[in-house]
N, CA, C, O and CB atoms as a CASP TS submission, in Angstrom:
PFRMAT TS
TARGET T0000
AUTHOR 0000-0000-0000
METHOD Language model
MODEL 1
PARENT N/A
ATOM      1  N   UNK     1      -8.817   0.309  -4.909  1.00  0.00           N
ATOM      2  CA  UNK     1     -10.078   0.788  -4.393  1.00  0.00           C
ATOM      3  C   UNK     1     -11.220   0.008  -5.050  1.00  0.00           C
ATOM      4  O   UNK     1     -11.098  -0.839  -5.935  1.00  0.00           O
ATOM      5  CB  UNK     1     -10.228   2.308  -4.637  1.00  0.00           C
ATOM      6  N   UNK     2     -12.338   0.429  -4.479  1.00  0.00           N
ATOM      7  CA  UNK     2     -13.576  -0.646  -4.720  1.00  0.00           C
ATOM      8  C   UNK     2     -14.015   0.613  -6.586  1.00  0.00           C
ATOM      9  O   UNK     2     -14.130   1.822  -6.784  1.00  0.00           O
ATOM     10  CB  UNK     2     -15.388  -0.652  -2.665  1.00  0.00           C
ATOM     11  N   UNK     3     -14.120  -0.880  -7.628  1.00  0.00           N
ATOM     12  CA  UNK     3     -14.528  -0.375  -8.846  1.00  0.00           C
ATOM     13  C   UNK     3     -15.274   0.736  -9.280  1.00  0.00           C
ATOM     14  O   UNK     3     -15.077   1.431 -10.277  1.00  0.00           O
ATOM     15  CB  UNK     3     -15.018  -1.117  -9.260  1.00  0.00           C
ATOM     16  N   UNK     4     -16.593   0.874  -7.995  1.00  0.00           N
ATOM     17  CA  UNK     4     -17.251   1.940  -8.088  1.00  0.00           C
ATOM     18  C   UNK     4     -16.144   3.544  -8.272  1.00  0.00           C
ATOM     19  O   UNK     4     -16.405   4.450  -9.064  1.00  0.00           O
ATOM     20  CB  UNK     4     -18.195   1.809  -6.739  1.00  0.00           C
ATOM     21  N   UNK     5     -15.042   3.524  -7.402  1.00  0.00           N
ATOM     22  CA  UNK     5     -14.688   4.832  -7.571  1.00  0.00           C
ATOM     23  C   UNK     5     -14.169   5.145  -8.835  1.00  0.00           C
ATOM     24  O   UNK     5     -13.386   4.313  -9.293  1.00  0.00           O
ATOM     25  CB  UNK     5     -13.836   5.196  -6.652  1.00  0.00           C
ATOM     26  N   UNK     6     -14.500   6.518  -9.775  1.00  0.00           N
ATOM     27  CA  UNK     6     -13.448   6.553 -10.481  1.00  0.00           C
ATOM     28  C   UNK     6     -11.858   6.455  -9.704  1.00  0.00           C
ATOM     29  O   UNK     6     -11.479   6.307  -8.542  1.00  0.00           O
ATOM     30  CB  UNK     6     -13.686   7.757 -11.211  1.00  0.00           C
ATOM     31  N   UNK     7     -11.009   6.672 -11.403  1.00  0.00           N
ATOM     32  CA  UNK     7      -9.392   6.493 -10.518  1.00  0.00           C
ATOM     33  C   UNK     7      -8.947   4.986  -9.583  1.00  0.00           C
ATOM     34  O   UNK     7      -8.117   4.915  -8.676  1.00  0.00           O
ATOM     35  CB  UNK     7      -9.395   7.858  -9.146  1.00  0.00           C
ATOM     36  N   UNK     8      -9.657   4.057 -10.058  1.00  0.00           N
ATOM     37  CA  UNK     8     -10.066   2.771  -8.257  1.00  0.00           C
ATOM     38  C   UNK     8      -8.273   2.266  -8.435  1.00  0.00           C
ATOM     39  O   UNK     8      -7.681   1.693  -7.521  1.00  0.00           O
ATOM     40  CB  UNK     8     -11.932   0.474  -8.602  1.00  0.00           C
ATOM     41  N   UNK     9      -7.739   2.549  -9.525  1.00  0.00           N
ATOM     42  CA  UNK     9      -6.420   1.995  -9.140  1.00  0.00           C
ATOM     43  C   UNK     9      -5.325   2.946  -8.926  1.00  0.00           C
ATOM     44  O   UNK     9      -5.461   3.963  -9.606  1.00  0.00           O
ATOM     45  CB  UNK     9      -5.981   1.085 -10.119  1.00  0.00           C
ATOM     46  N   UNK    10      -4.207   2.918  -8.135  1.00  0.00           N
ATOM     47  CA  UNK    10      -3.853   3.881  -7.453  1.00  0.00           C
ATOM     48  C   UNK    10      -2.202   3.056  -7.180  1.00  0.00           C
ATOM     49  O   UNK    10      -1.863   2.159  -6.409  1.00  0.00           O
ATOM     50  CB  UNK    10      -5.025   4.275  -6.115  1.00  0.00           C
ATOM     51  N   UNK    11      -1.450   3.852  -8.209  1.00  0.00           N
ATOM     52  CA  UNK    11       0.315   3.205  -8.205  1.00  0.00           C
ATOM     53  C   UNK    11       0.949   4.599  -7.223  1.00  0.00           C
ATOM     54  O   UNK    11       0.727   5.792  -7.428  1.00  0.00           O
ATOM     55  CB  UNK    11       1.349   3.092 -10.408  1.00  0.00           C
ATOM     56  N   UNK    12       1.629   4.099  -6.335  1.00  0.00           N
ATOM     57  CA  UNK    12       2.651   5.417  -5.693  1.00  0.00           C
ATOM     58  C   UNK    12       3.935   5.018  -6.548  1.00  0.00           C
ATOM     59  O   UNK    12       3.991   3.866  -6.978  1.00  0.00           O
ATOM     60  CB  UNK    12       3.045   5.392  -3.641  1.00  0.00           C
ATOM     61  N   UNK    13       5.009   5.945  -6.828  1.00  0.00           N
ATOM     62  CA  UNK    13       6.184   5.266  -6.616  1.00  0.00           C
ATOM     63  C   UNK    13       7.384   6.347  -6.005  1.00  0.00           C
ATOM     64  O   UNK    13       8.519   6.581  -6.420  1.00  0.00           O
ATOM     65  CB  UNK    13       6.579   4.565  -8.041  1.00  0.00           C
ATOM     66  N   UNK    14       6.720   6.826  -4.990  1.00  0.00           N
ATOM     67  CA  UNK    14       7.627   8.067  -4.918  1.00  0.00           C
ATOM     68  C   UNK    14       6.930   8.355  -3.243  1.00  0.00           C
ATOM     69  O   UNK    14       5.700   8.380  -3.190  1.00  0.00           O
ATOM     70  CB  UNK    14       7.320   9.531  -6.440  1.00  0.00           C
ATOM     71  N   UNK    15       7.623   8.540  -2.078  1.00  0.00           N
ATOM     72  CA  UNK    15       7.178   9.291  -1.178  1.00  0.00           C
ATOM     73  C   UNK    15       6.520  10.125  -0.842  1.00  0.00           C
ATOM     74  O   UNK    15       7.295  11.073  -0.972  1.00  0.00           O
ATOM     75  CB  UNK    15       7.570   9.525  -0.921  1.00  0.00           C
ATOM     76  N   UNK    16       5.675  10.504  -0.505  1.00  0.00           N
ATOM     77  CA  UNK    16       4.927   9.824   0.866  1.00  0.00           C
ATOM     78  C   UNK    16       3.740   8.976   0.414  1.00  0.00           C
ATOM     79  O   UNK    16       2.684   9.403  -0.052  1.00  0.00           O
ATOM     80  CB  UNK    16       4.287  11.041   1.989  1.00  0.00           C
ATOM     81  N   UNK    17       4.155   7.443   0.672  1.00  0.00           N
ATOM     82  CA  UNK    17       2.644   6.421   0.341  1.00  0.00           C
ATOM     83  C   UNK    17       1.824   7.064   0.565  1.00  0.00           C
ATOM     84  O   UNK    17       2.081   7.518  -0.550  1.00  0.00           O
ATOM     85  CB  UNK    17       2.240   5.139   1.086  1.00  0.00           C
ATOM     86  N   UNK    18       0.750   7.809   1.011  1.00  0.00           N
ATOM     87  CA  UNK    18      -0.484   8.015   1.524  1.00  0.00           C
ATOM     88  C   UNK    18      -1.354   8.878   0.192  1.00  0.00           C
ATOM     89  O   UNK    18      -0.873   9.608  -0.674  1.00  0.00           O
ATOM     90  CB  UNK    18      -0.298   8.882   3.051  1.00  0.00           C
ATOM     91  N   UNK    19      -2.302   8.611   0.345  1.00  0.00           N
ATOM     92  CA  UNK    19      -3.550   9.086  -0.441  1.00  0.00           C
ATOM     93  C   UNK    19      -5.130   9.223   0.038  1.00  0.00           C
ATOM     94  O   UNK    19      -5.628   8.463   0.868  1.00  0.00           O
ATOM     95  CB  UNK    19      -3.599   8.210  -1.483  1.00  0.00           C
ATOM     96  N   UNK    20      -5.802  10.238  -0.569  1.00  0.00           N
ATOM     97  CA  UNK    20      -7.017  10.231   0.122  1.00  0.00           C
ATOM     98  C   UNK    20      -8.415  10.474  -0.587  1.00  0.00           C
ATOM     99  O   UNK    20      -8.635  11.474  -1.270  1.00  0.00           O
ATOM    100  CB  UNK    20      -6.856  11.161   1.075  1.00  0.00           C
ATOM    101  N   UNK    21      -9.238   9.576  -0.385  1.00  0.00           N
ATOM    102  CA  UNK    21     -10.309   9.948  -1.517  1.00  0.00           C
ATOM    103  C   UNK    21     -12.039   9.812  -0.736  1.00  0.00           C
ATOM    104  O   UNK    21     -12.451   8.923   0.010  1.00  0.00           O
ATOM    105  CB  UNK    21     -10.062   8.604  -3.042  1.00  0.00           C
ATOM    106  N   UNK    22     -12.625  10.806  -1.150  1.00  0.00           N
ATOM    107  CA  UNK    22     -13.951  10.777  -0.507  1.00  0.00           C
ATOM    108  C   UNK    22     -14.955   9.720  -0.893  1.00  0.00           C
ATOM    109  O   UNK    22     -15.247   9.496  -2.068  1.00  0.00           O
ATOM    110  CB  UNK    22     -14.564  12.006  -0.733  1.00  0.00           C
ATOM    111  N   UNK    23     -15.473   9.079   0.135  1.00  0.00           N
ATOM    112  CA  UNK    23     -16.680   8.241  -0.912  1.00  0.00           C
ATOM    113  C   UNK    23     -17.369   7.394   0.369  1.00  0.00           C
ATOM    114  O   UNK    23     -16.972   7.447   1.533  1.00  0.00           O
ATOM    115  CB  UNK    23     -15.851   6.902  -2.459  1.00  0.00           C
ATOM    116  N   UNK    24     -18.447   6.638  -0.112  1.00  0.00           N
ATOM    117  CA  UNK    24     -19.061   5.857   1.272  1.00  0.00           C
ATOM    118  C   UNK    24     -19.094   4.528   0.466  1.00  0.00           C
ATOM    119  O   UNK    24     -19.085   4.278  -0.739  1.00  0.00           O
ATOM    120  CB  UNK    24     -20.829   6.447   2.032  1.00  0.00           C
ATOM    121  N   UNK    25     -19.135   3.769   1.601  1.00  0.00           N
ATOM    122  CA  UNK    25     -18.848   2.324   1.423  1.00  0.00           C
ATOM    123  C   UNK    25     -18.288   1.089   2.278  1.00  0.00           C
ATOM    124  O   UNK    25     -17.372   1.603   2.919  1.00  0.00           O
ATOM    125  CB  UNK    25     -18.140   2.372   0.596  1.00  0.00           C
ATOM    126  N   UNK    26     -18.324   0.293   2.485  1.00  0.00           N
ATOM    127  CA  UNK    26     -17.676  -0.738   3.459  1.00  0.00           C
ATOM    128  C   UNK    26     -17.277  -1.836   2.047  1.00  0.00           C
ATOM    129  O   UNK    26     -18.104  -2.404   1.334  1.00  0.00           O
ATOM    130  CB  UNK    26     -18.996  -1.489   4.949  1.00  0.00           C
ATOM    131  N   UNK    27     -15.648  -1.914   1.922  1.00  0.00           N
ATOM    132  CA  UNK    27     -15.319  -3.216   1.383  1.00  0.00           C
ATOM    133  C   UNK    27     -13.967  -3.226   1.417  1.00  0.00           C
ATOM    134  O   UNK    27     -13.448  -2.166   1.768  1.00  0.00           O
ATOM    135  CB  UNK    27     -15.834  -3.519   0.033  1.00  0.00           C
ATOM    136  N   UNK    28     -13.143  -4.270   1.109  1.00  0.00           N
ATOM    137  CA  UNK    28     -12.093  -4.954   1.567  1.00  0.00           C
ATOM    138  C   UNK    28     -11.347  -4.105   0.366  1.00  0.00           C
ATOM    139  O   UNK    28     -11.672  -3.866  -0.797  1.00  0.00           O
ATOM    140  CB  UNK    28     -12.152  -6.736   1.659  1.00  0.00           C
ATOM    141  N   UNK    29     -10.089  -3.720   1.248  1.00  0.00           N
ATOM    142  CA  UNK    29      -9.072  -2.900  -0.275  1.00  0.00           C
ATOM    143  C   UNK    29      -8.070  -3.869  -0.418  1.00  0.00           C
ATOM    144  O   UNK    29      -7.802  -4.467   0.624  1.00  0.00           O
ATOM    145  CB  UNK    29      -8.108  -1.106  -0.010  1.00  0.00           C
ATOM    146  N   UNK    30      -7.193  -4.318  -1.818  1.00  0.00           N
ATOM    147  CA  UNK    30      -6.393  -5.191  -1.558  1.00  0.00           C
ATOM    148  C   UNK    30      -5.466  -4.160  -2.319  1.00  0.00           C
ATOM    149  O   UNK    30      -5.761  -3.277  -3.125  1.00  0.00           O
ATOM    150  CB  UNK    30      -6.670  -6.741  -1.952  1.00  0.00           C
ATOM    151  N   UNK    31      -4.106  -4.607  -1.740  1.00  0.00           N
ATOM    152  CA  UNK    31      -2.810  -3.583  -2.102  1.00  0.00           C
ATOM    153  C   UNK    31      -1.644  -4.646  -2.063  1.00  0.00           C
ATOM    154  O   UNK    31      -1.239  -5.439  -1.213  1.00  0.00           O
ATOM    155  CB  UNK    31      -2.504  -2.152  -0.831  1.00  0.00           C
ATOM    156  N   UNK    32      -1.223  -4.263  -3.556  1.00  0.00           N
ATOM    157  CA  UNK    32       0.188  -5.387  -3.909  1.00  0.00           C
ATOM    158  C   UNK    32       1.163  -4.037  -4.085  1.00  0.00           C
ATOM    159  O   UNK    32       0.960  -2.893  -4.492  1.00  0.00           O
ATOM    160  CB  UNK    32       0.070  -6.699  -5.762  1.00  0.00           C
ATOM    161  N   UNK    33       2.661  -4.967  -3.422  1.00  0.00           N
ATOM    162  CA  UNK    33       3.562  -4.060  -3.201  1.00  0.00           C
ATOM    163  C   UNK    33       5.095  -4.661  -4.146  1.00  0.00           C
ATOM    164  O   UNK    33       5.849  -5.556  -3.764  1.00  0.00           O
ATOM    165  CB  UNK    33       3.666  -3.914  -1.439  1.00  0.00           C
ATOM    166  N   UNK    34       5.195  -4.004  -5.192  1.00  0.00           N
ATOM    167  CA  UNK    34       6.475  -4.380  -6.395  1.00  0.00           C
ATOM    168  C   UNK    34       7.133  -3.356  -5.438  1.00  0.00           C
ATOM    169  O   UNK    34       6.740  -2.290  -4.964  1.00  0.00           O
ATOM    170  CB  UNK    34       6.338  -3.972  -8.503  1.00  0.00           C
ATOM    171  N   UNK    35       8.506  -4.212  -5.306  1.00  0.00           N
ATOM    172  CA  UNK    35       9.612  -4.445  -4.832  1.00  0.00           C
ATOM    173  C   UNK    35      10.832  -3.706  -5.750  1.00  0.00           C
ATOM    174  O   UNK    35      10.795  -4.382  -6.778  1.00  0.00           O
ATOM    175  CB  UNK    35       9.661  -5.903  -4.709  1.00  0.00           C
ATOM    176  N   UNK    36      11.600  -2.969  -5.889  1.00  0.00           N
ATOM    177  CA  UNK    36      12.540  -2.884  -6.936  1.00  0.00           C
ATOM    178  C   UNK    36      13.421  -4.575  -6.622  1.00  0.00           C
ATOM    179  O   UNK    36      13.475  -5.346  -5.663  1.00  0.00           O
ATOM    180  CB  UNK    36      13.614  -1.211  -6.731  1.00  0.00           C
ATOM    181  N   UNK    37      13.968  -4.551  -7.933  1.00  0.00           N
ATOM    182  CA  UNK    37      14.825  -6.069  -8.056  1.00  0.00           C
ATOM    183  C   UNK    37      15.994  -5.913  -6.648  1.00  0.00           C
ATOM    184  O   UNK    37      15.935  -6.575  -5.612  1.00  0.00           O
ATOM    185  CB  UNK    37      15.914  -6.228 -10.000  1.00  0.00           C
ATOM    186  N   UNK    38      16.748  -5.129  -6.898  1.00  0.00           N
ATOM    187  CA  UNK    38      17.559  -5.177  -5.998  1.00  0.00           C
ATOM    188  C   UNK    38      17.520  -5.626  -4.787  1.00  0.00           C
ATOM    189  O   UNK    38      18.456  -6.224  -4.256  1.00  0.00           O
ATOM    190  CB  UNK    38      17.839  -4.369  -5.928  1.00  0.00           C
ATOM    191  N   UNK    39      16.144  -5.309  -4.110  1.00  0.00           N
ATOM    192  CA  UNK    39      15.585  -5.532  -3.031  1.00  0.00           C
ATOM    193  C   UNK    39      15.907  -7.236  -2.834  1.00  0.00           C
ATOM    194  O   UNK    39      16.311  -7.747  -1.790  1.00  0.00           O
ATOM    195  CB  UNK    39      14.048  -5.004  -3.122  1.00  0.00           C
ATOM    196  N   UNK    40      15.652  -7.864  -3.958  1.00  0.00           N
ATOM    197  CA  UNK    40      15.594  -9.144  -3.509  1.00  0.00           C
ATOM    198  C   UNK    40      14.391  -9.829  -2.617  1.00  0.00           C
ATOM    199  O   UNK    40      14.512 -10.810  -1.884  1.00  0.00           O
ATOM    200  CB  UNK    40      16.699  -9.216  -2.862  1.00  0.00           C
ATOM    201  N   UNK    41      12.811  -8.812  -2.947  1.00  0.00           N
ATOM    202  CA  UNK    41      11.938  -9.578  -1.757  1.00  0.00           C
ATOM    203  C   UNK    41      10.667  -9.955  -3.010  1.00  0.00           C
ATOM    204  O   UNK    41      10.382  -9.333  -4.034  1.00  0.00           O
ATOM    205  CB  UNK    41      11.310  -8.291  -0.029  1.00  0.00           C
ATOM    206  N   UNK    42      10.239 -10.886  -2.586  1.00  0.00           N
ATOM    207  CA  UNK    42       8.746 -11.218  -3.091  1.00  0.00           C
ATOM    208  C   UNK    42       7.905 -10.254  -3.344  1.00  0.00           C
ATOM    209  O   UNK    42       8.096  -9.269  -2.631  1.00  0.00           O
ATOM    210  CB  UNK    42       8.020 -11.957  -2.240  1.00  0.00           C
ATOM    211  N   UNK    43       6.781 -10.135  -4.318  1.00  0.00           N
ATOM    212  CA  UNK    43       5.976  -9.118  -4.352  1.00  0.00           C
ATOM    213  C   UNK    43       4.956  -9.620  -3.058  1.00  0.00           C
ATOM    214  O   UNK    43       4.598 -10.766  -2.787  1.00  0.00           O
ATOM    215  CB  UNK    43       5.315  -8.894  -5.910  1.00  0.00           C
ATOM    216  N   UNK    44       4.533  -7.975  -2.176  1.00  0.00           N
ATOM    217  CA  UNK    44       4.189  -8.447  -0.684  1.00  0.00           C
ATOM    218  C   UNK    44       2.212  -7.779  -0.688  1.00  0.00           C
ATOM    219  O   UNK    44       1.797  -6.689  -1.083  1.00  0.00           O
ATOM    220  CB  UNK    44       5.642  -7.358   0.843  1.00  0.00           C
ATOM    221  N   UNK    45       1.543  -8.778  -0.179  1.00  0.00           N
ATOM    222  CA  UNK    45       0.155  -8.481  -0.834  1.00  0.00           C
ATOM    223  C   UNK    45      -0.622  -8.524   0.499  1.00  0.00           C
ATOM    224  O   UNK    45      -0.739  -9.624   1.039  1.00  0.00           O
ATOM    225  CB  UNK    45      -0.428  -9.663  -2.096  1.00  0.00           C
ATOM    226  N   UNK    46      -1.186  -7.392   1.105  1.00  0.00           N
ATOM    227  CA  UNK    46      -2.056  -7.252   1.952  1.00  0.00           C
ATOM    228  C   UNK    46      -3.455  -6.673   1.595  1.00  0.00           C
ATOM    229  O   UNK    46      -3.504  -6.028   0.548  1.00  0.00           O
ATOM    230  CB  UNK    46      -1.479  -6.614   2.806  1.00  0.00           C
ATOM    231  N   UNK    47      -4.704  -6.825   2.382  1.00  0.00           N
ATOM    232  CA  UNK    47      -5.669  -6.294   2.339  1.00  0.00           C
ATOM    233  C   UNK    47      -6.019  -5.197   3.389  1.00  0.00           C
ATOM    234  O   UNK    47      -5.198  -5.050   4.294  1.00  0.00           O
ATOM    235  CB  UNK    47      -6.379  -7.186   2.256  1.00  0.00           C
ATOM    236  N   UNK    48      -6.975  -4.515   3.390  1.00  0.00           N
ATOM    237  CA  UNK    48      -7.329  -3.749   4.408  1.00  0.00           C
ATOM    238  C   UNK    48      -9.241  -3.311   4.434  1.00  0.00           C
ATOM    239  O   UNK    48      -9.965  -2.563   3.778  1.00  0.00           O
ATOM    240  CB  UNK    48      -6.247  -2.422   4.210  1.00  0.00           C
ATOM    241  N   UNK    49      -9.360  -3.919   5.164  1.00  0.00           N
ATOM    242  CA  UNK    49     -11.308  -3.445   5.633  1.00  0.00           C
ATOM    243  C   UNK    49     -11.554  -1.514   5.802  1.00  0.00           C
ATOM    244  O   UNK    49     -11.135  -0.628   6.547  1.00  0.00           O
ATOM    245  CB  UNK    49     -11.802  -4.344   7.933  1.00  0.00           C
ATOM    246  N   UNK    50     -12.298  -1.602   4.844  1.00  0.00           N
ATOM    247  CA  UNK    50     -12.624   0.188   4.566  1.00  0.00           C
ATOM    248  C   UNK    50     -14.293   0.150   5.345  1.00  0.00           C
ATOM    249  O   UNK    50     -15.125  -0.737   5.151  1.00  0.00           O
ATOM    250  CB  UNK    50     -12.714   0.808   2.240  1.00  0.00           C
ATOM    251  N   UNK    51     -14.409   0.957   5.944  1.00  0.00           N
ATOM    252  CA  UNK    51     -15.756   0.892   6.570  1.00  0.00           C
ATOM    253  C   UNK    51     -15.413   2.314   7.258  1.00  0.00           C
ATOM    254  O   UNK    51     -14.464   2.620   7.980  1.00  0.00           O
ATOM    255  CB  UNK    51     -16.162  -0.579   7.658  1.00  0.00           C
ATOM    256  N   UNK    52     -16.543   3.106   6.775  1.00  0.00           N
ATOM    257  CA  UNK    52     -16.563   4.734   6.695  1.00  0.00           C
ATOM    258  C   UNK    52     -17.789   4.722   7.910  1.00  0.00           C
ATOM    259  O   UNK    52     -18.096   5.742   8.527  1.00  0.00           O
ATOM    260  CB  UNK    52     -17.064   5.595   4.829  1.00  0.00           C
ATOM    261  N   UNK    53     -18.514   3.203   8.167  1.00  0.00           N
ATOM    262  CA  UNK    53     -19.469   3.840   9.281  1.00  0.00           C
ATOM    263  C   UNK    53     -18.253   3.952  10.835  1.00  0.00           C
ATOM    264  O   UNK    53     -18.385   4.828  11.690  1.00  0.00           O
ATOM    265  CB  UNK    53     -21.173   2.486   9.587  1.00  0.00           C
ATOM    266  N   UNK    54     -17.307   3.026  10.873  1.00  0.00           N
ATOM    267  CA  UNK    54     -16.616   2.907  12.064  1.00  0.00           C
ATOM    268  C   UNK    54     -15.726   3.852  12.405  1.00  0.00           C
ATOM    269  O   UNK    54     -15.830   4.929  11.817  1.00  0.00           O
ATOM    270  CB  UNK    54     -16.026   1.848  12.115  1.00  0.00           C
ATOM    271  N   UNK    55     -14.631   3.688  13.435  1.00  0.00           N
ATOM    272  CA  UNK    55     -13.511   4.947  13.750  1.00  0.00           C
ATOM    273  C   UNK    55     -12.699   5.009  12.536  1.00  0.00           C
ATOM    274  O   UNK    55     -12.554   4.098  11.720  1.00  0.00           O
ATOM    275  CB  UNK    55     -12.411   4.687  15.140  1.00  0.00           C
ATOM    276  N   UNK    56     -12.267   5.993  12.507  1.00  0.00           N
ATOM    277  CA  UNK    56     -11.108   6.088  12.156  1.00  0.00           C
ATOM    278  C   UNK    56      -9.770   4.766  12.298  1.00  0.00           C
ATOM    279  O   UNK    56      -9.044   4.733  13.292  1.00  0.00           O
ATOM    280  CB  UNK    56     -10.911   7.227  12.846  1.00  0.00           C
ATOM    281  N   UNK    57      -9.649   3.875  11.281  1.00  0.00           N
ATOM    282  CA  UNK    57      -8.705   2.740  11.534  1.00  0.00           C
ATOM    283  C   UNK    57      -7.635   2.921  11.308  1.00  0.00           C
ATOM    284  O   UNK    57      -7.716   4.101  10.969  1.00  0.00           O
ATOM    285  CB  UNK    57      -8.870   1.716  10.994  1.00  0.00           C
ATOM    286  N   UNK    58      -6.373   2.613  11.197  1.00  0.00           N
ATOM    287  CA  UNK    58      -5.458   2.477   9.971  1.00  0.00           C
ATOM    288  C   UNK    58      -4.792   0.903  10.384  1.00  0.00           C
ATOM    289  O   UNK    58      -5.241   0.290  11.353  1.00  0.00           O
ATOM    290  CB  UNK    58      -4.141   3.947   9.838  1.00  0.00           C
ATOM    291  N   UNK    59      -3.576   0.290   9.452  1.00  0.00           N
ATOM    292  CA  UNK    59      -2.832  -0.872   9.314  1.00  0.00           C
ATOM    293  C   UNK    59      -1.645  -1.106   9.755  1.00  0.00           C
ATOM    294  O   UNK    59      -1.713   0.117   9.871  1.00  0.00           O
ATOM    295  CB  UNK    59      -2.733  -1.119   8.295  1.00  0.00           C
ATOM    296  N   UNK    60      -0.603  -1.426  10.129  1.00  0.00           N
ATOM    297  CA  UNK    60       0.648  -1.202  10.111  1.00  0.00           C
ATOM    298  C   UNK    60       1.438  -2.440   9.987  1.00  0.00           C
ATOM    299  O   UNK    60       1.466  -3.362  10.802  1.00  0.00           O
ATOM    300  CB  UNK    60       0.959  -0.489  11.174  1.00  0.00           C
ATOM    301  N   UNK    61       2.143  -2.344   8.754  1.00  0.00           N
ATOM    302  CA  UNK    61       2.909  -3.984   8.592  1.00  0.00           C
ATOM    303  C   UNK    61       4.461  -3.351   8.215  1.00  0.00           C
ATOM    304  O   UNK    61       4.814  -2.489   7.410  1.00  0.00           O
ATOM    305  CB  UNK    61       2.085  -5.279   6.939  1.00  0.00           C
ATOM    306  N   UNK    62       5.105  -4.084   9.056  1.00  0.00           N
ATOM    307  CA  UNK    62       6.562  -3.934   9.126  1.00  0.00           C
ATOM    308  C   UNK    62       6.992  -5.581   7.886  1.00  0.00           C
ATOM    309  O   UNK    62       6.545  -6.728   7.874  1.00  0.00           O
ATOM    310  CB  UNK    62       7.199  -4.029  11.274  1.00  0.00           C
ATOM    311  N   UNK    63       8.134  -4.790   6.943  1.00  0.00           N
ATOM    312  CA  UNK    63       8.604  -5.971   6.028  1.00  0.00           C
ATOM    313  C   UNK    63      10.176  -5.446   6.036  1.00  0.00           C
ATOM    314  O   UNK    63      10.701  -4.395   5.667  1.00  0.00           O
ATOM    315  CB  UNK    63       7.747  -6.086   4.279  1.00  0.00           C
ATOM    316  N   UNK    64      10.853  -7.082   6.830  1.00  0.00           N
ATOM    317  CA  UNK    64      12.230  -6.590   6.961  1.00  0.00           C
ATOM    318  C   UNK    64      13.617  -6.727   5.521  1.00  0.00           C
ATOM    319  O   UNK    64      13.926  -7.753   4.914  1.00  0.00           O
ATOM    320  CB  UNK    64      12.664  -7.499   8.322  1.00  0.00           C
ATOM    321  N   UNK    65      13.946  -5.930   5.418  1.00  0.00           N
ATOM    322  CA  UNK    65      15.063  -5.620   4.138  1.00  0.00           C
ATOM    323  C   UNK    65      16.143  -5.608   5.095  1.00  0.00           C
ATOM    324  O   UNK    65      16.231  -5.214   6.258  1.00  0.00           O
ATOM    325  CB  UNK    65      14.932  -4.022   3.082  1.00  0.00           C
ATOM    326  N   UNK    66      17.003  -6.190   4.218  1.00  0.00           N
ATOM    327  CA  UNK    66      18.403  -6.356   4.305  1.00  0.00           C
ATOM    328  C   UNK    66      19.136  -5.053   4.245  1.00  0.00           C
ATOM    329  O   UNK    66      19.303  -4.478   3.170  1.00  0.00           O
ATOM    330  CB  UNK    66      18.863  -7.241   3.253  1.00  0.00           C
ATOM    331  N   UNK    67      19.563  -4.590   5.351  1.00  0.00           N
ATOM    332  CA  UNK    67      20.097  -3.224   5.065  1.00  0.00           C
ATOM    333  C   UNK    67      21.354  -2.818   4.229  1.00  0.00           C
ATOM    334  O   UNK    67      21.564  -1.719   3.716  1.00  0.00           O
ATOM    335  CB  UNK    67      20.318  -2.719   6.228  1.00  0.00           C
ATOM    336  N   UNK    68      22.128  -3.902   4.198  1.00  0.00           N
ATOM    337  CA  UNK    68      23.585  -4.004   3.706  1.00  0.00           C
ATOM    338  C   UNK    68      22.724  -3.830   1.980  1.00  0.00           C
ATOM    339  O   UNK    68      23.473  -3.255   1.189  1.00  0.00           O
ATOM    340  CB  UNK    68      24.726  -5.869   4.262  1.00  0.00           C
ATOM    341  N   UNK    69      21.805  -4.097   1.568  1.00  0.00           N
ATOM    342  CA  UNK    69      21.163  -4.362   0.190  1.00  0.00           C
ATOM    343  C   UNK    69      20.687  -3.183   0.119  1.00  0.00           C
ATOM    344  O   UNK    69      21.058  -2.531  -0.857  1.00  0.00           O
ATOM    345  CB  UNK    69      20.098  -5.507  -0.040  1.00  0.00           C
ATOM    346  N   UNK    70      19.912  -2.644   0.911  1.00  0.00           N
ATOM    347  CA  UNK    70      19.305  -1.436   1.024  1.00  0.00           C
ATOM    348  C   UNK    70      19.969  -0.158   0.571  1.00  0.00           C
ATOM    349  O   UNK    70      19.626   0.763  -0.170  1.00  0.00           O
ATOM    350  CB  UNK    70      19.005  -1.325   2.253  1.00  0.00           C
ATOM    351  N   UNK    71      21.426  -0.537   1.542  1.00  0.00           N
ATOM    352  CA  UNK    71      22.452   0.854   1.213  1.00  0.00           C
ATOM    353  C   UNK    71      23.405   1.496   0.287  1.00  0.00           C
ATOM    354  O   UNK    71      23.983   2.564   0.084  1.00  0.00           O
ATOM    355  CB  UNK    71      23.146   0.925   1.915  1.00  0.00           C
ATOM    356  N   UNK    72      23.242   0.013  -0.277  1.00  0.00           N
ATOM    357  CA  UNK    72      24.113   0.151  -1.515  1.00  0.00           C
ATOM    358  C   UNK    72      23.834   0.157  -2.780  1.00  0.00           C
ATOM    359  O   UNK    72      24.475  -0.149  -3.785  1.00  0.00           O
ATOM    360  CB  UNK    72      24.854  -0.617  -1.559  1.00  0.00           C
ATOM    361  N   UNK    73      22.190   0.772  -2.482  1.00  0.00           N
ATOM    362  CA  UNK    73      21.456   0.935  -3.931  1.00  0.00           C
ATOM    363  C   UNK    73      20.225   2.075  -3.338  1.00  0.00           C
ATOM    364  O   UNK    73      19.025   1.951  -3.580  1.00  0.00           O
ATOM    365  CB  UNK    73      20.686  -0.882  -4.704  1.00  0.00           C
ATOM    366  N   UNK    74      20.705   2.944  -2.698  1.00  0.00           N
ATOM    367  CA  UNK    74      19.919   4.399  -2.284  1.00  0.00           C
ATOM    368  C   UNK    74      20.968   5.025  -3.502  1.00  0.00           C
ATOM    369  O   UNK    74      22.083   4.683  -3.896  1.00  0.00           O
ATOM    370  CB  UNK    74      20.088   5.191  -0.215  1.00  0.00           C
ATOM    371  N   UNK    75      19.937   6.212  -3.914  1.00  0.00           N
ATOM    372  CA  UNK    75      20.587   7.446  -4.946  1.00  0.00           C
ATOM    373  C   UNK    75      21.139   8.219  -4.394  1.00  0.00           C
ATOM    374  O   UNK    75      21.656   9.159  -4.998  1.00  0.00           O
ATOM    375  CB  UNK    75      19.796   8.270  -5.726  1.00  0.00           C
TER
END
């Protein structure tokens, strides 16, 4: 999140990604995504445009995993 907010950095590591915080502002959010090793993928780094005057937006990025990798390292 943009520095102004308290809290501006924001780790999930547990289901459900989503989070929500009040504030006004227009600026670019950038979000890096650590991978567990197993995964075998690059750390994956997108941005997203925050602008509270416009609609309601959201993002959607599909990143494909190897399922055979996937399944054999669920708990």
């Amino acid at each position: 999140m943009h520095p102004t907010f308290r809290n501006n950095l924001i780790v999930m590591k547990n289901p459900p990604y989503l989070f929500a915080r009040i504030g006004w502002g227009v600026f670019l959010i950038p979000i890096k995504i650590y991978w567990k090793d197993y995964l075998q993928l690059e750390q994956s780094e997108f941005s997203h445009f925050l602008s509270f005057s416009q609609e309601m937006k959201s993002d959607v990025k599909i990143i494909k995993i190897d399922r055979k990798i996937a399944d054999q390292n669920i708990l």
